[in-house]
LOFI-563446 format. One record per residue (C-alpha): residue in three letters; x, y, z. Coordinates in steps of 0.1 Angstrom, whole numbers, padded with zeros to 4 digits, always signed. Layout:
ALAXYZ ...
This chain:
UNK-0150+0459-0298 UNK-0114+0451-0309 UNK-0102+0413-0302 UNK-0079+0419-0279 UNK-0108+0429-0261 UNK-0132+0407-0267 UNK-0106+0377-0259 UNK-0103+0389-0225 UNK-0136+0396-0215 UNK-0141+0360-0228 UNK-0115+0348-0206 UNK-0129+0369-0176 UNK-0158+0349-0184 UNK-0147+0312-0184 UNK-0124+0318-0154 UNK-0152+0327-0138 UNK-0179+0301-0149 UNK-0148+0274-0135 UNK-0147+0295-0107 UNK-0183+0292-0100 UNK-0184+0257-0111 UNK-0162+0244-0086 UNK-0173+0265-0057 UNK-0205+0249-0063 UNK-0195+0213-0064 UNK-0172+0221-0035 UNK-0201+0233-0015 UNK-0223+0207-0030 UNK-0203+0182-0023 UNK-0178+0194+0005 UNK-0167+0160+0026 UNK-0188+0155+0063 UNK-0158+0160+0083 UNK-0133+0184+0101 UNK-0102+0191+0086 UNK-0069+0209+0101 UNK-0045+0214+0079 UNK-0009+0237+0088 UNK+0004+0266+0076 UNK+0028+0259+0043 UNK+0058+0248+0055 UNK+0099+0244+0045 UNK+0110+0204+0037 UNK+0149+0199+0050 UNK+0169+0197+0017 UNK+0169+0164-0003 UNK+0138+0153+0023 UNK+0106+0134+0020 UNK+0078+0120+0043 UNK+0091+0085+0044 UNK+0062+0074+0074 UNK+0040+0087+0100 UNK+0049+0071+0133 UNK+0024+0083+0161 UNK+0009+0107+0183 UNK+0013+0111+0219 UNK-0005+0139+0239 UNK+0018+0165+0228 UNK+0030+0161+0193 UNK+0030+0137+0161 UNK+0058+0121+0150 UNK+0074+0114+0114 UNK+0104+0102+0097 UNK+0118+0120+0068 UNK+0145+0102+0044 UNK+0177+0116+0029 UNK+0188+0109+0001 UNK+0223+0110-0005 UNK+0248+0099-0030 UNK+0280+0093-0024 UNK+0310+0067-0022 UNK+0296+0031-0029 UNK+0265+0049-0042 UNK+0228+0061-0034 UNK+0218+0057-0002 UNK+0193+0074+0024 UNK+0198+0087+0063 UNK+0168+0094+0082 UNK+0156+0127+0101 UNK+0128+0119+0126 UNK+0106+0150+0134 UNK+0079+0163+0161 UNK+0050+0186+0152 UNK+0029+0204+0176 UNK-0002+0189+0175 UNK-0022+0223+0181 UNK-0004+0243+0159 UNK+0013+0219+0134 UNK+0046+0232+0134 UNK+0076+0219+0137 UNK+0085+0215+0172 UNK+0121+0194+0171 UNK+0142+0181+0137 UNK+0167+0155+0143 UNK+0191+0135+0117 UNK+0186+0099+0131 UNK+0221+0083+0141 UNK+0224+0054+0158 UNK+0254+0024+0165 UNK+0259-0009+0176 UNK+0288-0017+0201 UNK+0305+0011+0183 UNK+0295+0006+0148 UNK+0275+0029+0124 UNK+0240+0005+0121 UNK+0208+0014+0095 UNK+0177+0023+0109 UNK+0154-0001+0094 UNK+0116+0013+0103 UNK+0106+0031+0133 UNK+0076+0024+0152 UNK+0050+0039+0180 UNK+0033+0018+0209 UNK+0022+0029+0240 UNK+0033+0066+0228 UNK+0067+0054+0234 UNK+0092+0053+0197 UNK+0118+0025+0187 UNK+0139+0021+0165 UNK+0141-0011+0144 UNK+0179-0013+0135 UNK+0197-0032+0110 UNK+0240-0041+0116 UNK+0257-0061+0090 UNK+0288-0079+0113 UNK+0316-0085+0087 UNK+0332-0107+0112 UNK+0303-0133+0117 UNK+0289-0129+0087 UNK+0256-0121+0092 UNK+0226-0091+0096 UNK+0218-0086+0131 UNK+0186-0068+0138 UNK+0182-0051+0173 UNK+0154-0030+0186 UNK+0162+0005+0208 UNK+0145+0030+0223 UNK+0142+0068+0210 UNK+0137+0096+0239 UNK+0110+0116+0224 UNK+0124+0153+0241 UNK+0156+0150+0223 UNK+0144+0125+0191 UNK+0177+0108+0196 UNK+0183+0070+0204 UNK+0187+0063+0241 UNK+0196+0031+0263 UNK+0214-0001+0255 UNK+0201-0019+0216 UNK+0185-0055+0220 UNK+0195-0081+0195 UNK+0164-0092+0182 UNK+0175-0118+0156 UNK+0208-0126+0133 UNK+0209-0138+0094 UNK+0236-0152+0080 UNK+0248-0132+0050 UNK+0281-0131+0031 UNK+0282-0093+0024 UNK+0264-0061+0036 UNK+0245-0060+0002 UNK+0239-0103+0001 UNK+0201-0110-0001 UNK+0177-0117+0027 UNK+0154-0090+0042 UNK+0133-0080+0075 UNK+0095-0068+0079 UNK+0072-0060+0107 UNK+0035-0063+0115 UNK+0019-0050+0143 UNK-0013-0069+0152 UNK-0047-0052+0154 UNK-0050-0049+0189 UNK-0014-0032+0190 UNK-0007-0056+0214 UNK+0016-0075+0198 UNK+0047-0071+0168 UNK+0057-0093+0145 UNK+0090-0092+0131 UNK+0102-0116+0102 UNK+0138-0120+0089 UNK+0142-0140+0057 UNK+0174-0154+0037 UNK+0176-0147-0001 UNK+0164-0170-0026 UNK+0194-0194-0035 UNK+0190-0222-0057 UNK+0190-0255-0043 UNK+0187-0242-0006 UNK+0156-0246+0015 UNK+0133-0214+0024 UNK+0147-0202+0060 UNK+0137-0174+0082 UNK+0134-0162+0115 UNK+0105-0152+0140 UNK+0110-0131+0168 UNK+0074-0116+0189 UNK+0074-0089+0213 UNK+0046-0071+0235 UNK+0034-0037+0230 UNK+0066-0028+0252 UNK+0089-0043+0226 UNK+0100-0071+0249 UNK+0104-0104+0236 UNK+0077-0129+0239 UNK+0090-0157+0218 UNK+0116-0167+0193 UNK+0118-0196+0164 UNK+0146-0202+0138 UNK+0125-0221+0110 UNK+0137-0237+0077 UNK+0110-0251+0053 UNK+0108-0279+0032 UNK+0108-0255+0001 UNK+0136-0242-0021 UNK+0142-0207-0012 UNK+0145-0200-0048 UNK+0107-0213-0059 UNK+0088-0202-0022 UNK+0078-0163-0031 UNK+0064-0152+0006 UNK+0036-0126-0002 UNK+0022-0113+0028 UNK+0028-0118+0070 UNK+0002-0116+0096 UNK+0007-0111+0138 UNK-0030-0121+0156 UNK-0044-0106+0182 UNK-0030-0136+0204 UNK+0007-0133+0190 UNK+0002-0162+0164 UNK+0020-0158+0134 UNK+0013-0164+0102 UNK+0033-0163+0066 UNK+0015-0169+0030 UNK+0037-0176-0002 UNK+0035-0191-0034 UNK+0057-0223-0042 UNK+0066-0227-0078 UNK+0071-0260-0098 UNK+0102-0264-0110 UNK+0108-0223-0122 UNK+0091-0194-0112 UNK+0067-0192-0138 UNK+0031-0183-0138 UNK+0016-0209-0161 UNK+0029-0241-0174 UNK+0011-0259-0205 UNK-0019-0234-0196 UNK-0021-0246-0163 UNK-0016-0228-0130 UNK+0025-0233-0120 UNK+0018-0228-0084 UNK-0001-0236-0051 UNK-0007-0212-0023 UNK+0011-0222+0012 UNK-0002-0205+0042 UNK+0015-0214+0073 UNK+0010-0210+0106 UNK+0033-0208+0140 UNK+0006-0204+0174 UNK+0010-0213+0207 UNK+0044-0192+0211 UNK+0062-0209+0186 UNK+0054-0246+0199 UNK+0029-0257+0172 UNK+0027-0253+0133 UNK+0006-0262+0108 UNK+0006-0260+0067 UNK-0023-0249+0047 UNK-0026-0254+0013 UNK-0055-0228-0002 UNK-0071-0240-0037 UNK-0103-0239-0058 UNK-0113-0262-0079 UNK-0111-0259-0119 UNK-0102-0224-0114 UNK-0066-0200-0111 UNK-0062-0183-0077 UNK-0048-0152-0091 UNK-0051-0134-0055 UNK-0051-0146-0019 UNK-0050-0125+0013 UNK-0062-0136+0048 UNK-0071-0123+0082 UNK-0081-0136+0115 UNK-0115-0133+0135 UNK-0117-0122+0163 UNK-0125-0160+0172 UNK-0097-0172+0155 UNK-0111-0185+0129 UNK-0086-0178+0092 UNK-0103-0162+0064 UNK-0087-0164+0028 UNK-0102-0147+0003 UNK-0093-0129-0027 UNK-0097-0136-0064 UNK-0100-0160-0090 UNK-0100-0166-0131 UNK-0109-0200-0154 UNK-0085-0184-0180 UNK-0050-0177-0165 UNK-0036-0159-0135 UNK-0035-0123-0153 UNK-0074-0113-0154 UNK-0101-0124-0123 UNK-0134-0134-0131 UNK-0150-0136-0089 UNK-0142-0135-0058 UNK-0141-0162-0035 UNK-0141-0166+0008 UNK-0129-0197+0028 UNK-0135-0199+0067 UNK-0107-0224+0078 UNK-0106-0241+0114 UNK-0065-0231+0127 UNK-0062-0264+0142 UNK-0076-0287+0118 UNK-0069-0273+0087 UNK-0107-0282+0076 UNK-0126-0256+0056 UNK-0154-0254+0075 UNK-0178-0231+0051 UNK-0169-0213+0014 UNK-0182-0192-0013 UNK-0174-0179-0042 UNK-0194-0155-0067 UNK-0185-0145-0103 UNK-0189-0108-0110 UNK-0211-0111-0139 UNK-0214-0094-0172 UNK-0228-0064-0160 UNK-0202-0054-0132 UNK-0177-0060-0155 UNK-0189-0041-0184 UNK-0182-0010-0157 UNK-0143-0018-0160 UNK-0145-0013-0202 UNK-0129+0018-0217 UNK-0145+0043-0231 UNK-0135+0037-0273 UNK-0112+0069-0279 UNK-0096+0057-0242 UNK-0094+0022-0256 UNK-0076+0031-0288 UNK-0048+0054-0266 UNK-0043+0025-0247 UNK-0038+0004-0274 UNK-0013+0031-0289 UNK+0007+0036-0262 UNK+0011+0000-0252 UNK+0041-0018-0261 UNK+0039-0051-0275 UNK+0049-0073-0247 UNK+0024-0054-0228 UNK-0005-0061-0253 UNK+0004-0098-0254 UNK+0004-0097-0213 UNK-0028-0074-0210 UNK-0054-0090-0236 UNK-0081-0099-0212 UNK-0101-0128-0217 UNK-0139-0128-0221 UNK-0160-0112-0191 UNK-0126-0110-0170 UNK-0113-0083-0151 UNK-0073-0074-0156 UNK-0046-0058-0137 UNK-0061-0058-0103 UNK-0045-0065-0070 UNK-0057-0074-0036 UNK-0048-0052-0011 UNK-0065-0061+0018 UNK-0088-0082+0036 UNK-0103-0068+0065 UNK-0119-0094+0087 UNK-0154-0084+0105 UNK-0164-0090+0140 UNK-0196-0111+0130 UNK-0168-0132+0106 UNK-0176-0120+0076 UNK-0148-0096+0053 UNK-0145-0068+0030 UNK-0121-0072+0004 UNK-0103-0042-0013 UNK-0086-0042-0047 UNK-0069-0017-0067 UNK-0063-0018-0107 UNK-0028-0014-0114 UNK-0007-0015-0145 UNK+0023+0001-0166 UNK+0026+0009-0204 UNK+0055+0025-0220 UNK+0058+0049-0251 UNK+0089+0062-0266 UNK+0101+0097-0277 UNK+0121+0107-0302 UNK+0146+0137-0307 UNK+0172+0148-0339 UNK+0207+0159-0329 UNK+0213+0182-0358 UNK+0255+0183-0349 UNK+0257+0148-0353 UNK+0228+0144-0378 UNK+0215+0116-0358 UNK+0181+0107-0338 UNK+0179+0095-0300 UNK+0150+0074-0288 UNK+0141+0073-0251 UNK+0115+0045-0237 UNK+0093+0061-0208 UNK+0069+0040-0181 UNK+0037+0049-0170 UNK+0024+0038-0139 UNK-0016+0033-0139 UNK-0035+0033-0107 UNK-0067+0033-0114 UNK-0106+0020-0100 UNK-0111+0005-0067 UNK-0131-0027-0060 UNK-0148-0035-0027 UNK-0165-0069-0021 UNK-0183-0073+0009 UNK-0185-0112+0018 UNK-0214-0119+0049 UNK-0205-0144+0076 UNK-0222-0169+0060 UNK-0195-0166+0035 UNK-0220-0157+0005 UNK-0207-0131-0013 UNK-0232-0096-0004 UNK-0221-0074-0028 UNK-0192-0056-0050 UNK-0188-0025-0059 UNK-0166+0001-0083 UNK-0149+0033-0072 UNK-0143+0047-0102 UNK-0108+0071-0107 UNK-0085+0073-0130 UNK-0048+0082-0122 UNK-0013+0078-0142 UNK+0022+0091-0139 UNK+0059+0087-0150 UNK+0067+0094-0111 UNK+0048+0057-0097 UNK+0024+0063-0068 UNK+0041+0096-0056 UNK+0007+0109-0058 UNK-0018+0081-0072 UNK-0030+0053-0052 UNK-0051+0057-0021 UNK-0057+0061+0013 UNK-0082+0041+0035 UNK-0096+0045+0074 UNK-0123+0022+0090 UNK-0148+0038+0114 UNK-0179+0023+0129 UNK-0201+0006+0095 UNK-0179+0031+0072 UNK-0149+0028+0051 UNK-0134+0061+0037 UNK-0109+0063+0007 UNK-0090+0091+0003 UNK-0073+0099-0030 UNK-0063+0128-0059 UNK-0092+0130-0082 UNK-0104+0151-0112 UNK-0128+0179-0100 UNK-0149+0164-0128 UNK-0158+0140-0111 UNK-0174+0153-0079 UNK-0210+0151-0097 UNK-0203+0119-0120 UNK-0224+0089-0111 UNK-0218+0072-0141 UNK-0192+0051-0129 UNK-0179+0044-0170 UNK-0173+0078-0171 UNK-0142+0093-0149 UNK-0122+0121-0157 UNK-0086+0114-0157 UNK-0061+0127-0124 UNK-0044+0160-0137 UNK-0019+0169-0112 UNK-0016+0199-0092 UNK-0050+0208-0104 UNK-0070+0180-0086 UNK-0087+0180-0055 UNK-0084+0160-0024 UNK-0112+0138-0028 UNK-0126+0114+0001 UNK-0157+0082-0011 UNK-0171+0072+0017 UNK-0184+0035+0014 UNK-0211+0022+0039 UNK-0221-0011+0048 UNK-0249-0014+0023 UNK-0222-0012-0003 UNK-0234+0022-0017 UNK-0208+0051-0020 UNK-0208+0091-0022 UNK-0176+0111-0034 UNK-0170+0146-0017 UNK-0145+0173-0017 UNK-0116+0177+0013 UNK-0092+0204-0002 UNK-0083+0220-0035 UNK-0044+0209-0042 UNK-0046+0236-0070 UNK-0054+0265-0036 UNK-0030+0244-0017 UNK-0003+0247-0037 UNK+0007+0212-0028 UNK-0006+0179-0034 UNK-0021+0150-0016 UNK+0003+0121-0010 UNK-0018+0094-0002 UNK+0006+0065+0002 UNK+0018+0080+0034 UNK-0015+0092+0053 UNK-0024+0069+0080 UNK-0055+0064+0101 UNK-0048+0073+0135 UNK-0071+0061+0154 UNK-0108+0052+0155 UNK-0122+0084+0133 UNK-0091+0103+0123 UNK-0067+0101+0098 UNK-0032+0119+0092 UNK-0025+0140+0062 UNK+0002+0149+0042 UNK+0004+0172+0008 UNK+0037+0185-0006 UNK+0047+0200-0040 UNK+0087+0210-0045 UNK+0097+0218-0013 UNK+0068+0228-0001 UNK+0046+0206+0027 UNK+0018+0211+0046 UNK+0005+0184+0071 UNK-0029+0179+0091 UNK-0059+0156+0101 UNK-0089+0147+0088 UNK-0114+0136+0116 UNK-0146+0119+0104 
């Protein structure tokens, strides 16, 4: 047998031992669900997914940005697009345009209620000085804008390009939206913002124009929240002095959470602590008494690493905590988060030195995870979800033999790695946490990394790109790193006793696309949108559990 040969018969053979090995974990392990998926399909030049807006009984609905450079420098346009929702295809494209009294405005989001689509629009009036934010219909046969625009709210700003912003939440029951405008943050001028809430007909419900005691420049707003009653609520962090972390090794900060209910009429300031300890991560949500849970994470070391997790039921009106817990993870649940050594000494290679100095975790703490969400229960309890997340840099070098000379270029690399779940009863004791093991990195950020999550019934499902290695694993210390267009769909599903199974949706690699998980959207009860693209290529579908 010559070796020509023989090398070919041996690669005959492996190709088809990883053949058979992943037709047998696919069909071990192929995912309890239904999946549609379309026909590969053409992006519109310089496109990508930026959100899935809705369904109605015909078609789904999604906005594509632009991108575009040009005079005064990049910027992006929209196109907003309906897709058959028997056969997936494309049924209308349209470039989103859209002015105010004349005047060439900025889509800001678009959003679906009631299967009807507006358009959240952003105009900067030069001769008032100010953003103005209006809200307008969208006629869904032609996917252009339609009627007369309603201002919503006004800013003041001294340019198009000044500071200040606008966000949106929708409450749970889609009943009610949200929508927050916010000044810059300007030294020695106190935090001010405005409130407008609507119905699920994007009529207005209330207004309030509200300036806080804080400067603007120290009071960091983290996250906004809409109840089910069209109560608002805004947490931040206010500084001391700067916007620094730690001051003599102590924490440089107090969490705010602040309330406006009753339709704007009555407010109330919470400050969320814990005693002796760092609150390095807070979220909250609201029962469907109306009862405010915070929860989130905690350290004794600094505000870098968490040791536990906490919960704090606290009564709206009062401002009393009326029950609490808090529960450190333990040796043993955190010895799961420890690299492998060979992974360990990469790490420690690649790492620059100010990340080293900011990474080095303390003793039996966690590092580099951030609180996502917390999803409050019926009975009152919560399940917390966290994701690890970090960045190190290496740098390449090259020789320039014309000019006899070496160029060095610095390159980032975005980490997204395990999940954490933490399931807190209503009692407030803390049930039980759990790891989702994965392993994912790219110079491109979460193009393709992060996750995906749906609720349905006592289940939780995360979908995300995974090695096919890890179909089988159940050692959760030992994950096989993400490797691009040769993963696999993957979906965990996590029930309420806190154990989880790993399965197999799709192969990327038969695809020829790949999972982008930052823009696929539960739908409704037990379905979940999908989207998968590669170069130009993009095929869309549903996932139904």
């Amino acid at each position: 047998m010559t070796k020509s040969l023989f090398l070919k018969k041996s690669f005959i053979l492996c190709s088809c031992c990883a053949l058979f090995s992943f037709t047998l974990h696919a069909q071990v392990n192929k995912a309890p669900v239904k999946l549609n998926l379309s026909e590969e399909m053409k992006e519109p030049n310089n496109t990508s997914l930026n959100d899935y807006i809705g369904e109605d009984d015909v078609n789904y609905y999604i906005l594509r940005a632009k991108s575009k450079v040009g005079f005064g420098g990049y910027h992006e346009d929209y196109i907003l697009e309906s897709h058959n929702k028997k056969s997936l295809n494309v049924n209308l494209s349209k470039d989103v345009e859209v002015k105010v009294n004349g005047i060439d405005a900025d889509v800001n989001r678009m959003l679906m209620l009631n299967q009807q689509i507006y358009g959240i629009v952003e105009l900067y009036n030069k001769k008032q000085d100010q953003h103005e934010l209006y809200i307008q219909q969208v006629d869904k046969s032609s996917l252009q804008f339609t009627g007369t625009p309603k201002l919503l709210m006004k800013m003041p700003a001294k340019s198009k390009k000044s500071e200040g912003s606008f966000s949106e939440k929708i409450s749970r029951n889609h009943n009610n939206v949200a929508i927050f405008g916010y000044t810059g943050d300007e030294q020695n001028v106190n935090q001010r913002f405005s409130i407008a809430v609507t119905d699920d007909h994007m009529s207005v419900l209330w207004k309030k124009e509200i300036t806080l005691p804080y400067d603007s420049h120290l009071f960091v707003t983290e996250r906004n929240y809409c109840d089910n009653d069209g109560n608002v609520y805004i947490l931040g962090r206010l500084y001391k002095d700067v916007v620094k972390e730690k001051r003599s090794g102590s924490p440089n900060y107090v969490y705010k959470l602040l309330a406006y209910r009753d339709q704007g009429s009555s407010s109330k300031e919470y400050t969320i602590s814990l005693k002796d300890n760092f609150i390095t991560d807070l979220s909250f949500g609201v029962t469907d008494d109306g009862k405010l849970i915070c929860a989130g994470f905690y350290s004794t070391k600094g505000t870098f690493s968490i040791k536990g997790t906490y919960a704090m039921q606290i009564d709206v009106q009062t401002g009393e905590v009326l029950r609490d817990g808090t529960k450190d993870f333990g040796p043993d649940f955190i010895d799961m988060f420890r690299p492998k050594e060979k992974e360990k000494a990469k790490d420690d290679k690649d790492d620059s030195k100010e990340d080293k100095k900011e990474k080095a975790p303390p003793a039996q703490e966690l590092q580099d995870f951030d609180l996502d969400d917390v999803i409050p229960r019926s009975d009152g309890g919560a399940l917390l979800i966290a994701e690890q997340y970090y960045t190190t840099t290496y740098t390449t070098q090259s020789y320039n033999s014309a000019t006899h000379s070496w160029s060095y270029t610095t390159h980032i690399l975005y980490h997204y790695n395990h999940l954490i779940a933490v399931n807190v009863n209503s009692d407030l004791r803390i049930d039980w946490a759990v790891k989702i093991p994965k392993s994912q990195a790219s110079e491109g950020g979460a193009y393709y990394l992060s996750y995906a999550k749906a609720i349905s019934g006592n289940k939780i499902y995360f979908i995300f790109n995974d090695n096919e290695k890890n179909l089988l694993e159940t050692d959760p210390k030992k994950v096989a790193s993400y490797d691009g267009k040769s993963s696999i769909a993957t979906l965990v599903t996590l029930t309420d006793d806190g154990n989880w199974k790993k399965s197999y949706i799709f192969s990327n690699k038969d695809e020829g696309v790949i999972l982008r998980p930052v823009v696929c959207k539960q739908m409704s009860d037990n379905q979940m949108f999908l989207y998968a693209e590669k170069g130009k290529n993009y095929i869309l579908g549903t996932v139904t559990f």
